[in-house]
Each structure stands twice: as structure tokens, then as C-alpha cells.
N, C-alpha and C positions, 0 to 999 in steps of 0.2 A: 504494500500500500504506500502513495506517494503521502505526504504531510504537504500539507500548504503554510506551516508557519504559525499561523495562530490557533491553537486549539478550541476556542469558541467556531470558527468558521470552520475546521473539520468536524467539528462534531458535529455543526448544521448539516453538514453535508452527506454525512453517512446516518442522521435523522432523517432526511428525504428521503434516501434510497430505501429505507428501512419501511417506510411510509408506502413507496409503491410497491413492495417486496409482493403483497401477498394481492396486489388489484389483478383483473385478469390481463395477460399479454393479446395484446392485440396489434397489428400491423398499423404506424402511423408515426409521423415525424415530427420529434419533437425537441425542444432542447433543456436535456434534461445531463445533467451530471451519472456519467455512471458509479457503483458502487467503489470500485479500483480503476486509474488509469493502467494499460498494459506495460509493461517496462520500457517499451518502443520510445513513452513520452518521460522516462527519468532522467531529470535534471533540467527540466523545463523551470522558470521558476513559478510563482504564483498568478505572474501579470501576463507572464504569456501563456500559464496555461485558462484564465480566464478569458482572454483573446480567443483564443484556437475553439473554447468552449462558445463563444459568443459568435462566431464564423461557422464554424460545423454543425451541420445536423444531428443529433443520436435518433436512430431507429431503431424499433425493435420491432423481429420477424416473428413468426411461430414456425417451428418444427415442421419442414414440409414445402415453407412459402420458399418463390424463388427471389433473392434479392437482385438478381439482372438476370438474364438469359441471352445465348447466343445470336448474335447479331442483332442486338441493341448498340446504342452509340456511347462510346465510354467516354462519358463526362467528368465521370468521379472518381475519386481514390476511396477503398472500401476497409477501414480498419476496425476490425475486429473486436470488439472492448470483451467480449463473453461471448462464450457457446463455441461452436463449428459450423463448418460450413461445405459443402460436398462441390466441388472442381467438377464440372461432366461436362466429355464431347464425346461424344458418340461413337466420333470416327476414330477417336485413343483407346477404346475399353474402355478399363478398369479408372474410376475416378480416382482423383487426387484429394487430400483432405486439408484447409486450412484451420488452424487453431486461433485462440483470442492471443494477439498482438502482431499477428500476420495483416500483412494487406492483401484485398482480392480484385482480381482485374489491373495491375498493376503496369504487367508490359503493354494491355493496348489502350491504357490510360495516357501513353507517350506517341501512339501514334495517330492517325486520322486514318482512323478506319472503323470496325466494327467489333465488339466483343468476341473470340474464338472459340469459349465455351459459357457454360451456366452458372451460374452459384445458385444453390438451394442450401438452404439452413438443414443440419442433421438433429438439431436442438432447438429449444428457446434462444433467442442470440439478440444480443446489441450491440450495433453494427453503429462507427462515427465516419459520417460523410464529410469530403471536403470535396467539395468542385473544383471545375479547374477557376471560376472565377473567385470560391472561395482561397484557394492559392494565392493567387494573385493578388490579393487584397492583403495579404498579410503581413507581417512586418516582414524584412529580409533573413534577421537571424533566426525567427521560426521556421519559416520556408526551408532553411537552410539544412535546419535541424533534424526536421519532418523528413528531408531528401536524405541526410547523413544517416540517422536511425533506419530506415527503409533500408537502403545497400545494406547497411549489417546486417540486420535482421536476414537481408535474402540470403546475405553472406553466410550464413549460418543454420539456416534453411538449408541451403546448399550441399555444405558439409555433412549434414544430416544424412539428407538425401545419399549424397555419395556414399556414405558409411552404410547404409541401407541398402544400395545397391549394388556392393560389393559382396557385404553377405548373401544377397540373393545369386550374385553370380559367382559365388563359390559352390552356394546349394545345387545349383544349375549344372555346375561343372562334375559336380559328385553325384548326380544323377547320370547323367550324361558319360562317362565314365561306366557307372554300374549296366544303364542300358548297349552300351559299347559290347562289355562283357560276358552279358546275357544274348545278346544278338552274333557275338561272334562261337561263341561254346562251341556249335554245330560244324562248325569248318574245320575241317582237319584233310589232312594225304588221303585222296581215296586209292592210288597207289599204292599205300599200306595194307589194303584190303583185300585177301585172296576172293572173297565174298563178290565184292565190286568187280574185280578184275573178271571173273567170271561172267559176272552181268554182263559186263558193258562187250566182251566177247561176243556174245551173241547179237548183239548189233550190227546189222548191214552197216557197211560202209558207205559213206557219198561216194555219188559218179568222180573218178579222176577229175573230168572237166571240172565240177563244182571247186574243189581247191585250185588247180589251175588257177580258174578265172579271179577268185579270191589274194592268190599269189600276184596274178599281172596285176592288179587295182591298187597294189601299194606303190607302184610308181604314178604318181601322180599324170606324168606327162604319154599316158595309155590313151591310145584314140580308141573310137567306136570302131573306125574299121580293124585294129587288130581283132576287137574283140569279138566282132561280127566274123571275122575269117574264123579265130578259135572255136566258135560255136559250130561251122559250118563243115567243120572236121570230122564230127561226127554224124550221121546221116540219122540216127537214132534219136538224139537230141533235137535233132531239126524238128522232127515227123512229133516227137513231143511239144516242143514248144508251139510250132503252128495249131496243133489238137489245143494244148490251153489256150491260145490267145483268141480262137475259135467256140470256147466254149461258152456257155452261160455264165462263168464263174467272172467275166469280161464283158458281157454283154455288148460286145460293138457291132454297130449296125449292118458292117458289111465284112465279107470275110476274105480271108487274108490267106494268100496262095505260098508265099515264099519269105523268106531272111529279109530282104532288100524291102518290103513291105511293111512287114513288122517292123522293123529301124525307124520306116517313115510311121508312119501310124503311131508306133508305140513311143518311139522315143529312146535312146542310151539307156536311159536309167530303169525305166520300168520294163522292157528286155532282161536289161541285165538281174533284175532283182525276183525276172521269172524264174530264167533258168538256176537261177541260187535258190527259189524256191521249189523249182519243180524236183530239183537233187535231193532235197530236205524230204518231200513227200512221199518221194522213192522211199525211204529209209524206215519210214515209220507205218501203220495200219492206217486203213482207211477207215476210221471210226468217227462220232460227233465228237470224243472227248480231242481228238486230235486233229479234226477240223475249225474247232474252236481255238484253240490253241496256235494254229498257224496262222487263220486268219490274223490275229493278234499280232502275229509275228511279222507278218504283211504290212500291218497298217503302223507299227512301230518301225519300219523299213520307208515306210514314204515317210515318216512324220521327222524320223532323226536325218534324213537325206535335206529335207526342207530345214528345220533346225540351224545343221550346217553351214549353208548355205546363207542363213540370215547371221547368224554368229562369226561367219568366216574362218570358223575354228574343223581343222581336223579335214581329212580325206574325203567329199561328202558320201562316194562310189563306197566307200570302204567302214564308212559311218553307217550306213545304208545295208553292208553285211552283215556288221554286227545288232543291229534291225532286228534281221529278220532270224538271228540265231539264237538270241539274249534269253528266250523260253526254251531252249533243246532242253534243259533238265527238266523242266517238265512234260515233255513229251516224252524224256527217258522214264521221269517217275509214272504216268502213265501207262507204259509197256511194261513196267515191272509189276506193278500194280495185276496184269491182267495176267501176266504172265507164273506170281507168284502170290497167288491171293490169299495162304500161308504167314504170309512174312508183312504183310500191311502194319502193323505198327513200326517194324523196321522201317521201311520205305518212307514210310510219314515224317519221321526222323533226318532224314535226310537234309544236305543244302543242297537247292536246286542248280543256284548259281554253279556251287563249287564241282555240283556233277557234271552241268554242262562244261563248263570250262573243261574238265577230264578228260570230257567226251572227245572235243576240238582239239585237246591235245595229242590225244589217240590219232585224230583221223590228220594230222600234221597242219593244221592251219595253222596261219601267221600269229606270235606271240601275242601281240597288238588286239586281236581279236578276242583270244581265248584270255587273256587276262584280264580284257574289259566285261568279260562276262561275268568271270568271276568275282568282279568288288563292283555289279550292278547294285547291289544293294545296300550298301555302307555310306552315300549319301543322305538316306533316309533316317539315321541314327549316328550317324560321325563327321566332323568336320572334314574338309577339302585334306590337311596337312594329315592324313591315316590315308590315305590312297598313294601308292605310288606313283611317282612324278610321274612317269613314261605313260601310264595310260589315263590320268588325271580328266587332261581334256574330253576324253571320251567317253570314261564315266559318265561325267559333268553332262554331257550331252544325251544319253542314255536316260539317264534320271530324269531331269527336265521334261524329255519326250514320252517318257511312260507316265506322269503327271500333266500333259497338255493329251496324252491319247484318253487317260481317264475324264480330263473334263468335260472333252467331245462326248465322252459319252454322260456328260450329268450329273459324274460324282463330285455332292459338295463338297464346297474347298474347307471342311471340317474336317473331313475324311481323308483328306490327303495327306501324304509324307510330307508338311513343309517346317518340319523343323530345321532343317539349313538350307534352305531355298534359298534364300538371301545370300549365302554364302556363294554357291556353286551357279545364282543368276549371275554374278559380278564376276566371280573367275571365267563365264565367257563375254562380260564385256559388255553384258546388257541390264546395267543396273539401273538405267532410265527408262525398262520396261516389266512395267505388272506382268502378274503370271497372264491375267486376261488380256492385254498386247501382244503379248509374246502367240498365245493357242487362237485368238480370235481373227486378230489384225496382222497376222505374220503366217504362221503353220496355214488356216484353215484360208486363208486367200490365195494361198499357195498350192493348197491341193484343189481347188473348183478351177483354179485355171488349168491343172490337170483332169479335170472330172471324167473328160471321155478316154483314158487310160487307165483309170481306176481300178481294180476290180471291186467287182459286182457289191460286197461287201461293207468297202470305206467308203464307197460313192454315197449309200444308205447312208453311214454314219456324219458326215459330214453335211449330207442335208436334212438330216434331224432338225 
């Protein structure tokens, strides 16, 4: 409590408040001394602080009322004499809380603009108004005062805060950590395993051409026509690829006789990510559980090709294969599944990733590929610096894209893995774009200018 000096006028003054202590609180402004000045105003003397009393308003809200709201015009400086007061914008979450000797509305009290968020009262509260013309009007060493005490005050505030939110981002870290080590357990050598080795034996192998073609696409500087000549090497692969680009799984209007047509028609890219697909589906049964699942694999293959391409990050030919191979383990845990319907809790146990990667390294694809397979899921629970450098960017790419294929399809952005999204948008370089930029105004303009290449499939999803 401040003393004013004379103890007959302090004690008038703490008989007043005493006086309205128990009337009801009702919203309305008036000038009334509160019970205690907040410490903000210690070391005012008596004659400034009867000025500052004689300039300001005191209001008092009820529990509930809002004392400004967002985009209101801030006229005033808002100090706090008692109670709380509840911070909220909407587009921040979780509210902020001011206490009595804080000010509210303070930063856009200095600018000429609009309020940024709300104050509602969490209590009864008595709130001392100064406008800016009561400012102005006041002597200069109170004004001065008024401005000194506020920087502390925030200065300290501040501190607060920091203190505050270092423990939280320790808490954060120690989570984050335990989740680390709960999500990686499962990943171990499946090369260690006579069991696995076994399995993954029985596995048809991809067509030679499919690695080939995977081999030539890390040279960036690969034309279509080599690749069109490699494909035409084989008479077998022709007679397939013409039969899919022909089918309903394409839908194109008109149908397509030869290599040199399909190039025109289809395009380098969606060619090329048939015949990697149509290798793939050699390999595995023709079931829905494994129709679904390629689809997927499909539409992840155009989506990180587009990706790419807007990111400028990474091979897009070669981004585009690891697309469409990013689910092989679960198309292997699939086949084991049917294969050995005995051993289901086993199998369930499995890392998908880390089978496929296995798998890729069985059938001799490029490191690059098989290793991005393997750490597809460590975005979703680990920072950028737990991935190794070398396949980093691809990851990155990868993750993003099975996050912008899930929105296409409607799942809220609650649901989604975007615990380091922020991280791994910025490591390609797109930090001036929402995940909704990025899947809306990027990927999906990107694929309708392909639409009639499509298959049958993404065409559907994309015009959802």
C-alpha cells in the first residue's frame, strides 16, 4: 500500500473504498480512488498522484465483460488497479493473462491502427484509464514516469515470460526425446533376421529395366529419348505399357498405338512413373488391399514430382521414384500377412519403412532411394538434424507430400503429423508458404494442368 503522507487523508481514503467494498459491481466510469495503487505508480508523490487521479478514469468491469475487443480503436492505456484480465485472439490459441499492475493494449496504444486482440475480465476488476488526450495533458514528469514504470514493468513481464518458456521448452524437449525413442524401438537390421531373410526371398524381383531406369535418373542430365530407347528394348514392356496407358485405369479418350505416342500424349514423366509402376505390380498380387496401396503410391509419385519442382530441391525424375516406392513395406507386410496368417502379431510389429528400405536394398537400387525410405517417417516425430544429411532433402520432400496427399483427401489439419512442419517447410525454402499454399495453390494447380495424364484415380481425387 502507497501512504500519501498524512494519515487523516489515508485513512479517508481507505474509509471510501471500504464504503463501496460490499455495493454491487456494476460496469460504469467513475473517479473513484482504488483500495491500493499497483506498484507501477510507487514513488509518485501525493500531488501527482492526485493529478493522475483527477485525469484518469477508474472502471470497474464484472467477470465476463469485455473491456475493449479486437479491432476497436486504441485510444487508451489500460492499467490494471485489481483483478485479471484474459489476452484472446483467436488466431494465437491459447490466451494470455494480464494481472493488476500490468497494462492492456499497450503496443497498439502507440500505433494508429486497431486493437489485435480482446481483453475480457476473468474476475471482478478495476481497470485506471488514461487516454491519449489524458497523456497529454499531464505534467511532463508524470508522463515520464507513467512511460518509465510501463518499460519495467514489461521488462519484467518479459523475463517472466522467458523463464516460463524455457521451462516449457525443456518439457517439450523431454517429450520429444521420449517420443523419438518410443517411435524408433521398432527399427532394427532386418538382415539380422534368418526369419526376414526368408521372407523377403520369396519375393519376385523387379523387371531388370525397372532399376535400370531408376539407375539412369540419377544423372540428372538423362533425356527422354534415352529413356524412351531403354524402354523400347524390351518388346515385352512395350506390349505392357501400351495395354496400361490403354486401359480404364487412364481413361484417355483415344488410344495409343506405339512408344512415340505415348511420349506425346503422356509426357516424360508420367511414362516414366508407369513403367516404375507397372515393375512394382509385377511383383506383388493383384488384390484390393494392394490396389489401394499402389494407387497411393501413384498419387505420392505425381505429388512429390510437383513438390520438386516448386521447391527446386532434389532430382524431380528421381523424387518421383521414390513416390511411388515409399509404401513397398507395406505391400510386403500385406503379402506376408496372406501368406502367413500364423505369424500376424509378428508382422504387425514390424517397421514398414525399414522393410521396404530392405527390400530396395535386396533388389540393388540407388542408396539415395532406399535410404529415403527408410527415415520417411522420422519427420513426423524428430527434428530435421536426426536424418542424415545425404538424404535430408528428400525426406523433407517425402513428408510434406504425404501431408498435402492426405489433405487432398480431407484429412483435418488436426490429424496431421505437423509437429515439425515448420521445420522441414523452411529446410526447402518455403517458409513464406502455408501448408494450404503449398497442397492448394502449388501441388493441386499443378496436377489439373496434368489432368488428362492422370490416372483414373488422382484425376477423382483432385477434383473432389
Amino acid at each position: 500500500m502507497i501512504g500519501f503522507g498524512r494519515k487523516k487523508h489515508k485513512d479517508k481514503i481507505v474509509n471510501d473504498i471500504e464504503e463501496k467494498k460490499n455495493e454491487p459491481i456494476e460496469s460504469t466510469s467513475v473517479h473513484l480512488p482504488s483500495k491500493k495503487l499497483p506498484a507501477l505508480f510507487s514513488g509518485l508523490s501525493e500531488k501527482q498522484i492526485n493529478q493522475l487521479y483527477s485525469t484518469a478514469i477508474i472502471k470497474k468491469i464484472n467477470r465476463e465483460e469485455f473491456l475493449f475487443q479486437k479491432g476497436d480503436k486504441p485510444d487508451n492505456l489500460y492499467i490494471i488497479m485489481e483483478g485479471r484480465l484474459e489476452m484472446m485472439d483467436e488466431s494465437k490459441g491459447t490466451p494470455s493473462r494480464v494481472h493488476a499492475g500490468s497494462v492492456a493494449g499497450l503496443n497498439d496504444f502507440f500505433h494508429e491502427s486497431t486493437y489485435t486482440e480482446s481483453a475480457k475480465a476473468m474476475e471482478p476488476s478495476v481497470i485506471m484509464i488514461l487516454s491519449k488526450t489524458a497523456m497529454a495533458i499531464l505534467e511532463d514528469p508524470i508522463r515520464a514516469f507513467i512511460y518509465e514504470k510501463i518499460i519495467r514493468n514489461n521488462a519484467a513481464e518479459m523475463i517472466r515470460l522467458k523463464t516460463k518458456s524455457r521451462v516449457f521448452e525443456n518439457k517439450v524437449s523431454s517429450l520429444a526425446k521420449s517420443l523419438y525413442s518410443a517411435k524408433t524401438a521398432g527399427v532394427f537390421n532386418y538382415s539380422e533376421s534368418d526369419l526376414i531373410l526368408n521372407i523377403i526371398k520369396k519375393i519376385p524381383k523387379l523387371p531388370a529395366y525397372t532399376h535400370t531406369l531408376s539407375s539412369r535418373l540419377l544423372d540428372e542430365n538423362v533425356s527422354s529419348k534415352e529413356v524412351v530407347d531403354l524402354i523400347k528394348q524390351d518388346p515385352a514392356l512395350v506390349a505392357d505399357v501400351l495395354k496400361s496407358v490403354n486401359s480404364s485405369y487412364y481413361g484417355l479418350e483415344q488410344k495409343v498405338s506405339d512408344m512415340n505416342s505415348a511420349v506425346l500424349l503422356l509426357g516424360f514423366q508420367s511414362l516414366y512413373q508407369l513403367v516404375v509402376s507397372e515393375g512394382i505390380r509385377r511383383t506383388m498380387p493383384d488384390t484390393a488391399d494392394f490396389r489401394e496401396i499402389h494407387a497411393q503410391a501413384l498419387a505420392l509419385s505425381y505429388i512429390s514430382f510437383s513438390l520438386s519442382m516448386t521447391a527446386k530441391v532434389g532430382v524431380p525424375v528421381q523424387i518421383s521414384t521414390i513416390g511411388l516406392l515409399h509404401n513397398l513395406g507395406e505391400s510386403v507386410v500385406s503379402l506376408l500377412k496372406q501368406r502367413n496368417p500364423n505369424l500376424m502379431v509378428f508382422i504387425d510389429a514390424l517397421d514398414r519403412p525399414s522393410l521396404g528400405a530392405f527390400l530396395l536394398d535386396g533388389w540393388n537400387f540407388p542408396a539415395i532411394i532406399s535410404k529415403t525410405v527408410k527415415y520417411q517417417n522420422f519427420p513426423e516425430f524428430s527434428e530435421p538434424s536426426e536424418i542424415p544429411e545425404d538424404v535430408l532433402q528428400s525426406v523433407a520432400i517425402l513428408y510434406i507430400s504425404r501431408i498435402c496427399y492426405d489433405k487432398l483427401k480431407g484429412v483435418p489439419d488436426q490429424d496431421l503429423p505437423l509437429l515439425y512442419f515448420d521445420e522441414y517447410r523452411n529446410l526447402l525454402k518455403l517458409k513464406d508458404l502455408s501448408l494450404e499454399d503449398i497442397t492448394r495453390n502449388n501441388i493441386l494447380v499443378d496436377l489439373k494442368k496434368k489432368r488428362d495424364t492422370l490416372p483414373l484415380s488422382l484425376k477423382e481425387l483432385i477434383n473432389s
